[in-house]
C-alpha positions as CSV (number, residue, x, y, z in Angstrom):
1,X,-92.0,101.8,132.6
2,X,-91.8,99.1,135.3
3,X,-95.3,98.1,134.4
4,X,-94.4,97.1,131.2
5,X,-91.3,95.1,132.5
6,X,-93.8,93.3,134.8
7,X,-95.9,92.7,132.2
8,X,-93.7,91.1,129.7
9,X,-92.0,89.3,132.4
10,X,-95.6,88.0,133.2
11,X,-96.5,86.7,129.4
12,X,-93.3,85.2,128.9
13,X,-93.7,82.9,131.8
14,X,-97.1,82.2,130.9
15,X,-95.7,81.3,127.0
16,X,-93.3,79.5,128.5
17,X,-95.5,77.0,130.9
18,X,-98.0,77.2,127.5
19,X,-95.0,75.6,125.9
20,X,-93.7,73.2,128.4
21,X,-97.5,72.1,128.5
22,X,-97.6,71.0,125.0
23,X,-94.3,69.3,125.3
24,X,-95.3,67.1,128.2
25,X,-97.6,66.1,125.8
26,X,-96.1,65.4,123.1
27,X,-93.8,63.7,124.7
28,X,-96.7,61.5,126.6
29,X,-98.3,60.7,123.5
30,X,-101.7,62.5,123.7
31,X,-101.8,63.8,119.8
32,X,-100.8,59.9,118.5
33,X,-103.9,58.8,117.0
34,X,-104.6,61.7,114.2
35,X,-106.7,59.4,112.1
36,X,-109.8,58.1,114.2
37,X,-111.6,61.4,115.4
38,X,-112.0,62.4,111.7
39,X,-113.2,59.4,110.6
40,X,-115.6,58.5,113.4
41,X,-118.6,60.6,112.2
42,X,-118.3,58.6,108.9
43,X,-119.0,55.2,109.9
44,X,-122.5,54.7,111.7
45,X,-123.0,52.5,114.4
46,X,-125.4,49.3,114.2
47,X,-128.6,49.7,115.4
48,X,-129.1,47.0,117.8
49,X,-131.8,45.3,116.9
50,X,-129.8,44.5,113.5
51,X,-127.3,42.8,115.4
52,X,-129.1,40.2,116.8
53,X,-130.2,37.4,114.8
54,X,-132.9,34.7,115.1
């Protein structure tokens, strides 16, 4: 029975630094730009050669 104290004492600190983790960043602003990724693989680069012009 003190196993399964141990045990849930265990995944609820490891819930709770999961939680604090995503907080932090929230908070420091790392899920901001939502748009970009997904539309990245739409757009195709320039080859280089077509940028230059004689």
């Amino acid at each position: 029975m003190s196993v399964i104290i141990i045990l849930l004492i265990a995944s609820i600190s490891v819930a709770g630094l999961f939680l604090a983790a995503f907080l932090w960043g929230v908070k420091t602003g790392q899920f901001e730009d939502d748009y970009s990724p997904s539309s990245r693989i739409l757009f195709e680069d320039k080859p280089a050669s077509a940028t230059k012009s004689l």
